[in-house]
C-alpha positions in Angstrom: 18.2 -27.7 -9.9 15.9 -26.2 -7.8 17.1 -23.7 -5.1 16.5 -24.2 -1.3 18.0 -21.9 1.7 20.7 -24.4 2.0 21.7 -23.9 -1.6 23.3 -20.5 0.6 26.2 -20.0 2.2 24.3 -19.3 5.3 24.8 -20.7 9.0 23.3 -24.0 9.2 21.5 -23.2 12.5 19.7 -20.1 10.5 18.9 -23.3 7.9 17.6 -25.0 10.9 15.2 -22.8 12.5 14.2 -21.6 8.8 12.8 -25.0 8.3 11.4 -25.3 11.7 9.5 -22.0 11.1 8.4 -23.8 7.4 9.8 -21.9 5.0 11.3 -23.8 2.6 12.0 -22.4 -0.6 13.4 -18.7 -1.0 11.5 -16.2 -2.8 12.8 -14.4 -6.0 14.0 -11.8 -4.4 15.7 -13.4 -1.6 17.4 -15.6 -4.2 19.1 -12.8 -6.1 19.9 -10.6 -2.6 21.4 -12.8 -0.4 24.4 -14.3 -2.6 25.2 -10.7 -2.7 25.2 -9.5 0.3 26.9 -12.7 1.8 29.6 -11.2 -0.8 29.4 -8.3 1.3 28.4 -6.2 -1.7 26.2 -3.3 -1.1 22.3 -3.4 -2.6 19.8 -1.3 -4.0 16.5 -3.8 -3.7 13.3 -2.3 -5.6 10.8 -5.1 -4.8 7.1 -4.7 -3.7 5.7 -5.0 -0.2 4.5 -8.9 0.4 8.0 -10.5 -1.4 9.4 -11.5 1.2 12.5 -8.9 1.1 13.0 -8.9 5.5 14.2 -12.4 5.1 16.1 -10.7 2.2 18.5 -8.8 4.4 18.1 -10.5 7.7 19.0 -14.2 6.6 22.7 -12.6 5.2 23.5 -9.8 7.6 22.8 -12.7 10.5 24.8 -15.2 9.1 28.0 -13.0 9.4 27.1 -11.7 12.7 30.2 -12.4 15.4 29.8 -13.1 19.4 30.5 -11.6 22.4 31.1 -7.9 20.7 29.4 -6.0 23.0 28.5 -3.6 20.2 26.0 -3.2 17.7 26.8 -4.7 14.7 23.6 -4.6 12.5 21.2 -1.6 12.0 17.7 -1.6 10.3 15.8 1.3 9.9 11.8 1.7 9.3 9.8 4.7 8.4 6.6 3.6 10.8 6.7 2.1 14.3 4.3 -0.6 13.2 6.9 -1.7 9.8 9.8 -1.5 12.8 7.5 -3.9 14.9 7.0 -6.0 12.1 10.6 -6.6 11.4 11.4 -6.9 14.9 8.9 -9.6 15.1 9.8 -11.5 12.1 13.3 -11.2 13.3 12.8 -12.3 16.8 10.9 -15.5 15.6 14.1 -16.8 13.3 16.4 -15.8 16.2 14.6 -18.0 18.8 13.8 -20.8 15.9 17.2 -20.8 14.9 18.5 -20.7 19.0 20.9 -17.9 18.3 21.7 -15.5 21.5 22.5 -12.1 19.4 20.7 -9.3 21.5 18.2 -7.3 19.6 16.1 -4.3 20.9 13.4 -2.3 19.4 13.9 1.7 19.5 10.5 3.4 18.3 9.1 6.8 18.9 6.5 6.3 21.8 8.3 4.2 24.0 9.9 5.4 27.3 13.3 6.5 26.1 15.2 7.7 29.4 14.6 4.1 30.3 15.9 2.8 27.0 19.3 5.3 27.7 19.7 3.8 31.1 19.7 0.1 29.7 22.3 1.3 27.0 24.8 2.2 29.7 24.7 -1.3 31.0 24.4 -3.5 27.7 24.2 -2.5 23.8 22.5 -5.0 21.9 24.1 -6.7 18.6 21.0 -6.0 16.3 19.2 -2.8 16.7 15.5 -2.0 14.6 13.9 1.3 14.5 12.5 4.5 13.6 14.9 6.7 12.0 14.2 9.2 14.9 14.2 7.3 17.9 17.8 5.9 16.7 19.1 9.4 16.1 17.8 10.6 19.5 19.6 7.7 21.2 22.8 8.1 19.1 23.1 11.9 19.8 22.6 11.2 23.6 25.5 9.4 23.2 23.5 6.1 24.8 24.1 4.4 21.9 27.1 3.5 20.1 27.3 3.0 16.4 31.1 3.4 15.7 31.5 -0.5 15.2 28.3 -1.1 13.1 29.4 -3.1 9.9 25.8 -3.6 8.6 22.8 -1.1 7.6 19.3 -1.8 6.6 17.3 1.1 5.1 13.9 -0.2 4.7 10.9 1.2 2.6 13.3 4.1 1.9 11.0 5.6 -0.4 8.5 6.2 2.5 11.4 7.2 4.4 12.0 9.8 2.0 8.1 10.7 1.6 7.7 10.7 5.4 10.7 13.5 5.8 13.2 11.2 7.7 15.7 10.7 4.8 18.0 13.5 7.2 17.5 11.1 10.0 18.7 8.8 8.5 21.8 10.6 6.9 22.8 12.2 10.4 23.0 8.0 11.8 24.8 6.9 8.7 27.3 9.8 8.6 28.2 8.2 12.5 28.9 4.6 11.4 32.4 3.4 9.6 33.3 4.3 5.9 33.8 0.2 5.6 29.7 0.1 6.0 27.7 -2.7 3.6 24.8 -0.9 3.2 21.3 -2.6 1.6 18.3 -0.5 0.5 14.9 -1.9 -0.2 12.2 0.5 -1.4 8.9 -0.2 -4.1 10.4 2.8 -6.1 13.5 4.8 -6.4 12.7 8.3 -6.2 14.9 10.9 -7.7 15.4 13.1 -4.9 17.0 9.7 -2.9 19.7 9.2 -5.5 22.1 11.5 -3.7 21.7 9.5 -0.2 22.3 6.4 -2.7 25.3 7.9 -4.5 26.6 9.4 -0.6 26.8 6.2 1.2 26.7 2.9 -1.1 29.8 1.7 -2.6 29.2 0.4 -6.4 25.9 -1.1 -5.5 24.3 -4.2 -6.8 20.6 -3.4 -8.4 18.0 -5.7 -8.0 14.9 -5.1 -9.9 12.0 -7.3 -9.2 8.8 -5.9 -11.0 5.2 -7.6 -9.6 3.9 -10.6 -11.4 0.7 -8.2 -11.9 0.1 -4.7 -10.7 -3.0 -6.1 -8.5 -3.2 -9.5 -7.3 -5.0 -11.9 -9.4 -6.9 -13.1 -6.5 -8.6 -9.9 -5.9 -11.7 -8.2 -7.4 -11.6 -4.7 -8.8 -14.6 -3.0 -8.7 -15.4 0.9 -9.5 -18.8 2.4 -8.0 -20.2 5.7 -9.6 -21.0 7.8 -6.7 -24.1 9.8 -9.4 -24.4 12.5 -6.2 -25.0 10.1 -3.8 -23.7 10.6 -0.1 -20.6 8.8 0.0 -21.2 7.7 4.0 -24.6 6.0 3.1 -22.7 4.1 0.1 -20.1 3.0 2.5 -22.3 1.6 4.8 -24.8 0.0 2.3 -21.6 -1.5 1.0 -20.2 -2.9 3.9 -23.2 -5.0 4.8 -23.3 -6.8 1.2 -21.7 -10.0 1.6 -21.0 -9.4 5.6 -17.0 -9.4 4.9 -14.6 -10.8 7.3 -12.5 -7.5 8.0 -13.0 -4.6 6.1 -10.2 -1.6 5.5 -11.9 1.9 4.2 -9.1 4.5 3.6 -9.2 7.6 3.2 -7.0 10.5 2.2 -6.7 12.7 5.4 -6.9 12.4 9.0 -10.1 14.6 9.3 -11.9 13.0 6.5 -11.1 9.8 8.9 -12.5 11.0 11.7 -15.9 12.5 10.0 -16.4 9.0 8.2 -15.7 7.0 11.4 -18.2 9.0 13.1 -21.3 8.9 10.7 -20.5 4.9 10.7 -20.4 4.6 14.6 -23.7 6.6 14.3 -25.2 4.0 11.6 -24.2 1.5 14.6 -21.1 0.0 13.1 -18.3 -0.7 15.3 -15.5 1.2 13.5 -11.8 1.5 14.4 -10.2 4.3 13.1 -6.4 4.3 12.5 -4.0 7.2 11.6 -1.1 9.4 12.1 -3.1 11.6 14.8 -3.4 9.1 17.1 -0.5 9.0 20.1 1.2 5.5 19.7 -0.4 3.7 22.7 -3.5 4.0 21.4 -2.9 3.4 18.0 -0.9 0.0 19.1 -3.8 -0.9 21.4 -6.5 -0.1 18.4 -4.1 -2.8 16.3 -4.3 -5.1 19.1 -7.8 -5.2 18.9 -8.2 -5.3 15.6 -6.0 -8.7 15.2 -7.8 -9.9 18.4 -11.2 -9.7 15.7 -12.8 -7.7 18.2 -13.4 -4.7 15.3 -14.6 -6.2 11.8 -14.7 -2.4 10.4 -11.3 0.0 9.9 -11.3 3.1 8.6 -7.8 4.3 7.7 -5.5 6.7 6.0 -2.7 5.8 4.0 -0.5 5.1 7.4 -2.1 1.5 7.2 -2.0 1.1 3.5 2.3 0.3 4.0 2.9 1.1 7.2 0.7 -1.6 8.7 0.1 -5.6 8.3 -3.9 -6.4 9.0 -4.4 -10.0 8.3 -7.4 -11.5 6.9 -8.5 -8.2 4.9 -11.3 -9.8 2.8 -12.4 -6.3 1.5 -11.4 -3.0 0.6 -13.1 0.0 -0.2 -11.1 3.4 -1.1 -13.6 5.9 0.3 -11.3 8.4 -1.7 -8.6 8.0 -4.4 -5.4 8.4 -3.3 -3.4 11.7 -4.8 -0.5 9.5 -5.1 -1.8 6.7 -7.5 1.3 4.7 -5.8 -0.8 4.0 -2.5 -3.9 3.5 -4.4 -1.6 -0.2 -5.3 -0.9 -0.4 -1.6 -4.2 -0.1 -0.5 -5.5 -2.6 -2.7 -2.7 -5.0 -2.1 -4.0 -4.9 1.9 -6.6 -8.0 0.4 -6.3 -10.9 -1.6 -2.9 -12.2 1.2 -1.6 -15.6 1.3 -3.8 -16.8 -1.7 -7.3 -15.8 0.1 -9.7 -14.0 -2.3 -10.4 -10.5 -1.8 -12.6 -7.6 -3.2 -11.4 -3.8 -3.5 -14.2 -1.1 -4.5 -13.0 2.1 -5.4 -15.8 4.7 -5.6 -15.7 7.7 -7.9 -17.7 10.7 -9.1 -17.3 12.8 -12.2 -14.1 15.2 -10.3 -12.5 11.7 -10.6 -12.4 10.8 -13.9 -8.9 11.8 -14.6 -7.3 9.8 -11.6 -9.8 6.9 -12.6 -8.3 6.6 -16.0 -4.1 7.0 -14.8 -4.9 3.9 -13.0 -6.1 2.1 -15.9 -2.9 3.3 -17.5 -0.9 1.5 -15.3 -2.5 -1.5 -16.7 -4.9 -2.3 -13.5 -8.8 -3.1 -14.6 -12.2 -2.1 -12.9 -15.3 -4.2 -13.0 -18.2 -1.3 -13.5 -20.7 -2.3 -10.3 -23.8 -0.6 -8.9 -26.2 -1.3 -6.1 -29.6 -1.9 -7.0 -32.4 -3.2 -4.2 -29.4 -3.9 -1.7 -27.6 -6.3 -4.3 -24.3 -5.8 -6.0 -24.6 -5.8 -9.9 -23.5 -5.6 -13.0 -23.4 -1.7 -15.1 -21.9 -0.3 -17.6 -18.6 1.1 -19.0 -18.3 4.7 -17.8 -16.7 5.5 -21.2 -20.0 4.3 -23.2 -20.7 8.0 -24.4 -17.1 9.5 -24.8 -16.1 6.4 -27.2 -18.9 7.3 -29.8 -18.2 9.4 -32.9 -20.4 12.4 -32.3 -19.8 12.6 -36.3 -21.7 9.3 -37.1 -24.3 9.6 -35.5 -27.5 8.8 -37.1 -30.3 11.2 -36.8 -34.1 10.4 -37.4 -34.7 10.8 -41.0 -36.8 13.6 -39.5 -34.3 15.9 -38.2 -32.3 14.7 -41.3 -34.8 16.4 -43.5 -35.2 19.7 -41.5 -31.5 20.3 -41.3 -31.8 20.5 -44.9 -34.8 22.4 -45.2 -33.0 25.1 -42.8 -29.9 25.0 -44.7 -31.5 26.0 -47.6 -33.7 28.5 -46.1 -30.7 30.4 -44.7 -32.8 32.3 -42.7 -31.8 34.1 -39.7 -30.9 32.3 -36.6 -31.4 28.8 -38.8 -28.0 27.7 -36.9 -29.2 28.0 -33.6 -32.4 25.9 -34.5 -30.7 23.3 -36.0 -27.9 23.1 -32.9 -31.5 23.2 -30.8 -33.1 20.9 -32.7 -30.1 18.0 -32.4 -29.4 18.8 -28.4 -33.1 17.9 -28.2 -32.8 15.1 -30.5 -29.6 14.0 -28.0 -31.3 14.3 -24.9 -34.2 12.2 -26.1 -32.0 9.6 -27.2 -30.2 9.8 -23.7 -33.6 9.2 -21.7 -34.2 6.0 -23.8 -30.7 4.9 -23.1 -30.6 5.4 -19.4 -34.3 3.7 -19.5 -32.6 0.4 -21.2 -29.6 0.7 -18.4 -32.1 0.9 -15.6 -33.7 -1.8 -17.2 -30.5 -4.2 -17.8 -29.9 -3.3 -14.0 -33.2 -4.7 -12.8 -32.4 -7.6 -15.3 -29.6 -8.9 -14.1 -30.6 -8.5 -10.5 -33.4 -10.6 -10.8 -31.4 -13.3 -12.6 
């Protein structure tokens, strides 16, 4: 029997405005979360951005919500302003499909907070969403109240943890009741969260949902050798191959950001440039107009690889590996959305070879690609030379017979003519090979 939202015990009017909205059949992971926490068991949810885990804790936590308490009732927390936006957003549109009346407000850093503690003395909402700091700040100003909350939400509580807001969110859960259902979603379970885990949740449910495929099968992995070429003339030859609907560049810090946006702008691209140094306004009006299509090029630290939602990403191209090979994942996963194709290049030199090869570990595979006469094509396997047996190789029958001829000499210094003669040998044979790749190149281009 298949399973459908109202296969849940959850309030027919959320049933309602679920199907109203069109969605119709629950994910995996909302079909193992929400039967338990409708049980009112607490959760430790590891399941990957883009599986639909808001609906997870939202559909659950709102069915069991009461009226006229005057209270809150329900917190969610969210490393980033933009992931507290999002949920805010998602949650707002079931609340108005479903014609619920629970108050809900949005508490992020940014936002004019003596005005937000002057509302709170009037009316606390039911359902509150934020950043871990913004909350705290409101709590310990005693604006609001979270004595009577029954329900928490940690979201992406890895980031939260990598981000430094774990004590945030310790000091608001140390305020709230010790009869607290608590449900934690993160990609990955750190070590250094499992004493929050083991503080506050009460013989937790786990829920394990690995990715159908570490990289989505819709989108195309490619890998660029760099060979000492400036990395900012790549990009830009790269990004107008194929004229790509929206394209996300990241990099790995904020100044790297800034340096790359500006030899682009100077190349006459119309780049947007998104990261943790920009102030909040400007970083939400720089979103604005990126959804608006008014920008078609983003360069971007790790901030937007989980912290942000762009739509219609067609390409991605990772100016820089990612230290933590985690995000290199999350980058990747910006394209290839709602069953569009997409295309990731990740671009590498010889420092990178080490990185290059723990990604393949974890099972993901690159397409070797090069540029040749402004086309994309075909190359070759990075590994060709390493994979060979230096022990079988075949010399000339040549240098076969002077090796001999100098072994048997023995005369002084024959070692370092042989070990001459063969490096010579070598880098001949290496000329001829890089001549036939050339070659193959100009081959395939023209086909």
């Amino acid at each position: 029997m298949e399973t459908t939202f109202a296969t849940f015990n959850l309030k027919d009017s959320l049933v309602a405005g679920l199907a109203k909205i069109h969605f119709t059949k629950p994910t995996p992971v909302q079909e193992q979360v929400i039967p338990i926490l409708l049980k009112g068991q607490d959760a430790i949810v590891q399941s990957q951005t883009g599986s639909g885990k808001t609906h997870a804790f939202l559909l659950p936590f709102f069915s069991q919500l009461k009226v006229n308490q005057d209270l809150p009732q329900l917190v969610i927390t969210s490393p980033s302003r933009e992931l507290a936006n999002q949920t805010y957003e998602l949650a707002k549109q079931l609340l108005e499909a479903s014609g619920e009346t629970f108050r809900m407000h949005l508490y992020v850093g940014g936002s004019d907070k003596e005005r937000q503690i002057e509302k709170l003395s009037h009316q606390q909402p039911d359902i509150v969403i934020g950043t871990p700091g913004r909350i705290l700040d409101l709590i310990s100003s005693s604006a609001l109240r979270v004595d009577q909350v029954r329900f928490l939400v940690i979201d992406e509580a890895d980031m939260t943890l990598d981000m430094g807001f774990l004590k945030d969110v310790d000091a608001i859960a140390s305020k709230m009741p010790e009869q607290l259902q608590t449900a934690v979603f993160s990609a990955t379970i750190p070590d250094k969260l499992q004493p929050f885990l083991r503080k506050y949740l009460n013989a937790p449910q786990q829920v394990k949902l690995a990715p159908k495929s570490v990289i989505n099968p819709n989108v195309q992995n490619w890998l660029f050798a760099t060979r000492g070429k400036n990395k900012a003339d790549l990009v830009a030859k790269l990004l107008t191959v194929g004229q790509p609907y929206l394209a996300l560049v990241f990099t790995n810090t904020k100044k790297t950001a800034d340096e790359l946006t500006a030899k682009l702008k100077s190349k006459g691209f119309k780049v947007a440039k998104i990261h943790g140094g920009l102030q909040p306004r400007e970083r939400k009006r720089i979103m604005k107009q990126v959804e608006n299509l008014e920008y078609q090029y983003v360069v971007a630290t790790d901030l937007a690889a989980r912290g942000i939602d762009i739509p219609g990403a067609s390409l991605v191209i990772n100016y820089e590996i990612p230290k933590d090979l985690e995000y290199f994942v999350h980058r990747v996963g910006r394209t290839g959305r709602n069953g569009l194709e997409g295309t990731a290049i990740t671009l590498y030199g010889p420092d990178d070879e080490h990185q290059v090869s723990e990604i393949e570990a974890l099972g993901i595979k690159f397409t070797p690609k090069a540029l040749a006469n402004g086309q994309i094509v075909d190359s070759y396997d990075r590994r060709r030379r390493t994979n060979r047996q230096a022990t079988k190789e075949k010399l000339d029958p040549k240098m076969v017979g002077m090796v001999k001829k100098q072994q048997r000499k023995h005369k002084p210094g024959y070692r370092n003519k042989i070990k001459k003669a063969l490096s010579e040998d070598r880098r001949a044979k290496r000329k001829i090979e890089n001549r036939q790749e050339q070659r193959a190149i100009r081959r395939s281009h023209k086909r």
